[in-house]
One Martini backbone bead per residue (centre of mass of N, CA, C, O) as a GRO file, in nm:
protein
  241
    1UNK     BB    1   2.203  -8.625   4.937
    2UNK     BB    2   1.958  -8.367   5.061
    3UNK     BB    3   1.681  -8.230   4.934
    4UNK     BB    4   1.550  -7.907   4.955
    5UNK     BB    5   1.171  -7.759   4.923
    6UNK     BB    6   1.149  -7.380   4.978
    7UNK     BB    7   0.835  -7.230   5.035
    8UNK     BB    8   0.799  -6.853   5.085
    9UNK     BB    9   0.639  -6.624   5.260
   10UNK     BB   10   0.695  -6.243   5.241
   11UNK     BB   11   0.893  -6.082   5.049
   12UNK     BB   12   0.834  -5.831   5.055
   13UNK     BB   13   0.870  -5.866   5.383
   14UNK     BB   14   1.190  -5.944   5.395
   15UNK     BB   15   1.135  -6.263   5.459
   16UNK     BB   16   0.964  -6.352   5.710
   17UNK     BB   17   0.890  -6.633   5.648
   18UNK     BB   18   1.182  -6.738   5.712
   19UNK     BB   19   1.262  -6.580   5.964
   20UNK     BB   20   1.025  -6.791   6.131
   21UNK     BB   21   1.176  -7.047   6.037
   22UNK     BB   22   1.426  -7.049   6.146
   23UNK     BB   23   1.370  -6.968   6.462
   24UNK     BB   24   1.211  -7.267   6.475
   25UNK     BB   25   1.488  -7.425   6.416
   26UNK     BB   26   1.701  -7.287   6.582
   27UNK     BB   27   1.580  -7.157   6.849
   28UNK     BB   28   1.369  -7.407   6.970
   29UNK     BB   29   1.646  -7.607   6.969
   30UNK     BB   30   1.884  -7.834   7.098
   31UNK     BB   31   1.947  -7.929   6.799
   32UNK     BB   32   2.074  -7.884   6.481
   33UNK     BB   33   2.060  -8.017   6.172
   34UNK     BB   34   2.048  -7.797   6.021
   35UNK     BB   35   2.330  -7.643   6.067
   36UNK     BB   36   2.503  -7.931   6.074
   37UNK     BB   37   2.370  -8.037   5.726
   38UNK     BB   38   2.443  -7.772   5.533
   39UNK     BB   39   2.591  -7.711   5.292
   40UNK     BB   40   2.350  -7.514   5.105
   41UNK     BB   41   2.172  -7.235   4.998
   42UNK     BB   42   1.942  -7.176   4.683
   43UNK     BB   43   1.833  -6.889   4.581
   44UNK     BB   44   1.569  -6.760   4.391
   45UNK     BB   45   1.575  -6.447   4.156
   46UNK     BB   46   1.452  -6.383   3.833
   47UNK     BB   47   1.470  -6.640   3.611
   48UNK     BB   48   1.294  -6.534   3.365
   49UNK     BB   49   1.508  -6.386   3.201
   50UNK     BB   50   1.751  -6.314   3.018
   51UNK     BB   51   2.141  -6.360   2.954
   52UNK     BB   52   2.174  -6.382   3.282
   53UNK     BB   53   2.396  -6.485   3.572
   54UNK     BB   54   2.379  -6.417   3.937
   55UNK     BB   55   2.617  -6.464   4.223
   56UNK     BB   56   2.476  -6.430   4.493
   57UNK     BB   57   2.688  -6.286   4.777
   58UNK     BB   58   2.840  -6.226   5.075
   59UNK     BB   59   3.073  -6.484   5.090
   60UNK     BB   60   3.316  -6.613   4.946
   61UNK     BB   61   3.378  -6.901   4.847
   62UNK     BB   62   3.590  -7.161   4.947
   63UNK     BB   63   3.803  -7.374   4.881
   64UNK     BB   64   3.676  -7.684   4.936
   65UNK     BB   65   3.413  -7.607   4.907
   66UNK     BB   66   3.048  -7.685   4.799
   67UNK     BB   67   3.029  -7.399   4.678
   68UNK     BB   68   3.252  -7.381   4.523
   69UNK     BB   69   3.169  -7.599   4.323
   70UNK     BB   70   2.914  -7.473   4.229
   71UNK     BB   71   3.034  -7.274   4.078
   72UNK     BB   72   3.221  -7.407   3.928
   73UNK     BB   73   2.989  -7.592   3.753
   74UNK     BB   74   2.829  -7.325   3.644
   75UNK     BB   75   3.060  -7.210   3.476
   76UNK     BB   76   3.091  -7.489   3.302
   77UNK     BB   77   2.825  -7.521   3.185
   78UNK     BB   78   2.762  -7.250   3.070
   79UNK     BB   79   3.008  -7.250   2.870
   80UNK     BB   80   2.966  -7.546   2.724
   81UNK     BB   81   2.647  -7.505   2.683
   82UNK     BB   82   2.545  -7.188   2.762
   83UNK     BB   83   2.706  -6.914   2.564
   84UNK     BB   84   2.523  -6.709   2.618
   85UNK     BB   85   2.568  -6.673   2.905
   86UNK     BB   86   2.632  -6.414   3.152
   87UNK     BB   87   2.863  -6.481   3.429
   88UNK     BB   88   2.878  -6.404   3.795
   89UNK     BB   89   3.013  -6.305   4.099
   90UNK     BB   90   2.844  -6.142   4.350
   91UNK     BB   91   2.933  -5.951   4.598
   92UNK     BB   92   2.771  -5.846   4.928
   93UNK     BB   93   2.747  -5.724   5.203
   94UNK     BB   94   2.560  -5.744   5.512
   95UNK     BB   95   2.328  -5.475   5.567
   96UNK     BB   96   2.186  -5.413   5.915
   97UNK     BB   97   2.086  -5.081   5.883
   98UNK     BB   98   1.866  -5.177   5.714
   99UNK     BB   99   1.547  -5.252   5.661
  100UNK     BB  100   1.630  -5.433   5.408
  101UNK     BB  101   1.724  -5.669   5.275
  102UNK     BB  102   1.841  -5.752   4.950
  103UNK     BB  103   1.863  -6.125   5.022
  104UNK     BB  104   1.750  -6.402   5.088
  105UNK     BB  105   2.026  -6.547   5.152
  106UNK     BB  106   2.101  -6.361   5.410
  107UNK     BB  107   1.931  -6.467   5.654
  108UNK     BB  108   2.085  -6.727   5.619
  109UNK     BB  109   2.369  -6.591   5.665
  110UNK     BB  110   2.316  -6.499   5.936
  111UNK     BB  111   2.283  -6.816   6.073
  112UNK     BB  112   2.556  -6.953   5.936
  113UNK     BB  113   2.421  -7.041   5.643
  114UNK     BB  114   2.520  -7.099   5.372
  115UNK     BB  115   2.441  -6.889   5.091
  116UNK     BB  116   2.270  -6.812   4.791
  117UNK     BB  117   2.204  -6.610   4.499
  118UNK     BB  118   1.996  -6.630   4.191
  119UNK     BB  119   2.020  -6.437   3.895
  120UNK     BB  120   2.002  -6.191   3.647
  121UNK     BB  121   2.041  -5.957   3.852
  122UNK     BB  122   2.304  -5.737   3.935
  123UNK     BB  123   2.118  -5.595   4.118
  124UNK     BB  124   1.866  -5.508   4.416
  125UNK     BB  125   1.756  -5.224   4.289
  126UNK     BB  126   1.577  -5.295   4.108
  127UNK     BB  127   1.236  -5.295   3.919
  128UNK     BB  128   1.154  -5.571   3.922
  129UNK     BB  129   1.127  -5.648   4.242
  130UNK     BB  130   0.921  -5.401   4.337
  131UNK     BB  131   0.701  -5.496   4.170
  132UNK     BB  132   0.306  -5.578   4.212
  133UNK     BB  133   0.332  -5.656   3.847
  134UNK     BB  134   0.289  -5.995   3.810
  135UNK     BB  135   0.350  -6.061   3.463
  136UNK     BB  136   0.381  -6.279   3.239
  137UNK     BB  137   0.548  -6.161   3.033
  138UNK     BB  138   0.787  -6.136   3.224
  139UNK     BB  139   0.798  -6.446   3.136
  140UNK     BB  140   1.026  -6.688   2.986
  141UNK     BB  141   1.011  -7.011   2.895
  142UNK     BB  142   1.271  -7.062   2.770
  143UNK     BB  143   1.438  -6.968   2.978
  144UNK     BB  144   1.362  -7.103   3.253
  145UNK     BB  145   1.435  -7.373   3.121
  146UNK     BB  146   1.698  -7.315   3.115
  147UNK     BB  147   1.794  -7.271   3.356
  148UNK     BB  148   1.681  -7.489   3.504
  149UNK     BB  149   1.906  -7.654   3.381
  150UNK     BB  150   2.143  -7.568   3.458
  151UNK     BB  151   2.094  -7.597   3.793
  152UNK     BB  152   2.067  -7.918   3.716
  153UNK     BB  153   2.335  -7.966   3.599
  154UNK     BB  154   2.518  -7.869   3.871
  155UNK     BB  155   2.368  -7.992   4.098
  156UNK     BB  156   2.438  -8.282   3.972
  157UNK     BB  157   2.796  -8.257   3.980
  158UNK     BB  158   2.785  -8.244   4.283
  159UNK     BB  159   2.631  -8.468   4.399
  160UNK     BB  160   2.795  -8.668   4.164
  161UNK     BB  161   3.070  -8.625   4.104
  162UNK     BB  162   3.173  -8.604   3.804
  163UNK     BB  163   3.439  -8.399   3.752
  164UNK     BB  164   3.633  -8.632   3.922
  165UNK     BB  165   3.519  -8.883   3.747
  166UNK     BB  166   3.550  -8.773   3.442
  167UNK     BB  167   3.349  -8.591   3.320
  168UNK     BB  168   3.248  -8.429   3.077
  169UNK     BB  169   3.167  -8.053   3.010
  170UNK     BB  170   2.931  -8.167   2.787
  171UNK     BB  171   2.765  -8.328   2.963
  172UNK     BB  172   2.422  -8.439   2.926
  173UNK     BB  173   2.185  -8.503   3.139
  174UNK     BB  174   1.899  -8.346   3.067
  175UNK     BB  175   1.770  -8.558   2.830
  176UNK     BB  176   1.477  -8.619   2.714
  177UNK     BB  177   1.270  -8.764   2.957
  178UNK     BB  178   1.493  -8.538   3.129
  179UNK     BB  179   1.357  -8.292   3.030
  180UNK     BB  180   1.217  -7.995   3.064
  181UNK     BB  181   0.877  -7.896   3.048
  182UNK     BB  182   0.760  -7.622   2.911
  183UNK     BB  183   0.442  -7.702   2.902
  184UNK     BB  184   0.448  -7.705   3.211
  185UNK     BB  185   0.578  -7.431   3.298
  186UNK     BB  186   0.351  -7.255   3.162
  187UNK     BB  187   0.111  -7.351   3.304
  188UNK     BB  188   0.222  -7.286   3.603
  189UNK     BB  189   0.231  -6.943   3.520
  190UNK     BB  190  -0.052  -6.892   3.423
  191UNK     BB  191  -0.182  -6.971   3.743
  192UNK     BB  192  -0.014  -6.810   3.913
  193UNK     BB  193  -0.032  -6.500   3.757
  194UNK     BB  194  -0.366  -6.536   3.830
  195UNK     BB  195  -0.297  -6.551   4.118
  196UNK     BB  196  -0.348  -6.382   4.477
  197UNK     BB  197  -0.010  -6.354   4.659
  198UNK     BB  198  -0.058  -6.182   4.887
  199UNK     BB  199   0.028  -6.236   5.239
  200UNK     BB  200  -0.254  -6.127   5.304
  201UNK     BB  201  -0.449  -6.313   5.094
  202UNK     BB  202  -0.288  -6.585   5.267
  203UNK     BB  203  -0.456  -6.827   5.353
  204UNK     BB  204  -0.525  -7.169   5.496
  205UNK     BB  205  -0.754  -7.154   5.237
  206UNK     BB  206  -0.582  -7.143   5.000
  207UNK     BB  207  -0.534  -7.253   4.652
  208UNK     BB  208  -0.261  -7.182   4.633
  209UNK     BB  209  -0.168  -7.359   4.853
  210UNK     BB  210  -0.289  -7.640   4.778
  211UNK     BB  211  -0.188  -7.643   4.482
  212UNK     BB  212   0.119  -7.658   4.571
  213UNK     BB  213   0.105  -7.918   4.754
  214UNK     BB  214  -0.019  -8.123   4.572
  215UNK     BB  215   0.228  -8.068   4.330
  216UNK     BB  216   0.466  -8.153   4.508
  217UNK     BB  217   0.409  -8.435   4.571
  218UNK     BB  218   0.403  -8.580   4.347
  219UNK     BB  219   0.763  -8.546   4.366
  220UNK     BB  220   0.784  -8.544   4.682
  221UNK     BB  221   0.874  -8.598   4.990
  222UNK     BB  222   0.747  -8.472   5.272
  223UNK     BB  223   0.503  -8.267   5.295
  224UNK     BB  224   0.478  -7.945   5.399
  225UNK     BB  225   0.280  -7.729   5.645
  226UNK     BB  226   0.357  -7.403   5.732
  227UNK     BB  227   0.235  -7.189   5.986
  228UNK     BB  228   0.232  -6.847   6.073
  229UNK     BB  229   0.296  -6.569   6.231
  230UNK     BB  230   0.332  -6.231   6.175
  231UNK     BB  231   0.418  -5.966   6.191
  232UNK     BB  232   0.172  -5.711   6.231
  233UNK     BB  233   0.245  -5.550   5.992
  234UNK     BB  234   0.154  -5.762   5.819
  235UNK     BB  235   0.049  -6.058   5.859
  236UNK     BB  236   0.006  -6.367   5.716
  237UNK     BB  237   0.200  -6.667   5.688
  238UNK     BB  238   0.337  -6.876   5.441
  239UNK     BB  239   0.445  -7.228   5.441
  240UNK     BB  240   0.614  -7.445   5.179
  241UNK     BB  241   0.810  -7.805   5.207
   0.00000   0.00000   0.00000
């Protein structure tokens, strides 16, 4: 398998963001790789507080399907390795008469592309989801570097089959010098969180998409910058992948 990490601008305007990367990749090519050998899509949203993950789902995972399995490795990392952690799997049927989507990953669920959102909240009106004061205290780094870890040992198990392979459920992959770097995490939030991030103030020559761009080469391989016009409502959206 082949991870990509997907980060889109727009969040606020419905997931504008997305919905023109969508668009491009699936709407203008006469055969795609995407919708042809996508695994599943896991959004991330709001992971940074809280004692609880939920598993929010448009349609609940088929048993034997890639979906199905990291839901269950999600749920024995969790019971076996971090017991303070309340999980469940949130059903929510996608409501197209609505004006703005629930979930990051409805938009992907409508292309008929598996995916799933990660949260601690556990419904979508949340007032945690709509403030525009995105403001440092509201980031637990200890709770974040958790989660990751979390997502990190998940994503590990089914990839590499550990659980087939006879793993055992409490068995730690990201430790020693592959552990989350807390103080890593913690500068990175606390530069986020001071850089003007609304999808009408970044522009292609905007610091923090330079700053994320260059952070992410360091670690992944064939780093791309995607730009587009969103609807007129909204102006300038950027994405980066």
């Amino acid at each position: 398998y082949n991870l990509l990490f997907f980060a889109s601008g727009g969040g606020k305007f419905n997931y504008q963001g997305t919905k023109r990367w969508l668009e491009d990749h699936l709407d203008h090519t006469d055969s795609s790789l995407l919708q042809e050998n996508v695994a599943f899509i896991l959004c991330l949203d709001t992971v940074g507080s809280g004692n609880s993950l939920h598993l929010h789902v448009s349609k609940p995972p088929k048993e034997g399907t890639l979906q199905h399995a990291f839901l269950n490795e999600l749920e024995m990392v969790i019971s076996n390795q971090f017991p303070e952690v309340k999980f469940s799997m949130v059903h929510k049927k996608i409501n197209l008469a609505e004006d703005t989507l629930a979930w990051e990953h409805e938009r992907f669920a409508i292309r008929r592309l598996p995916s799933f959102t990660i949260s601690h909240l556990e419904g979508h009106r949340s007032g945690h989801r709509n403030s525009v004061l995105d403001l440092r205290w509201k980031v637990d780094t200890d709770i974040l570097a958790r989660n990751t870890r979390i997502l990190a040992e998940a994503l590990t198990r089914v990839i590499y089959n550990l659980t087939d392979k006879g793993a055992p459920a409490d068995l730690q992959i990201f430790t020693q010098q592959m552990q989350v770097q807390k103080e890593q995490l913690d500068a990175l939030m606390q530069w986020l969180t001071s850089q003007p991030r609304a999808a009408q103030l970044v522009d292609k020559e905007n610091t923090v998409i330079s700053t994320l761009e260059y952070y992410m080469s360091r670690y992944l391989k064939d780093v791309k910058l995607y730009h587009v016009k969103a609807d007129k409502r909204y102006g300038y959206n950027l994405i980066l992948w």
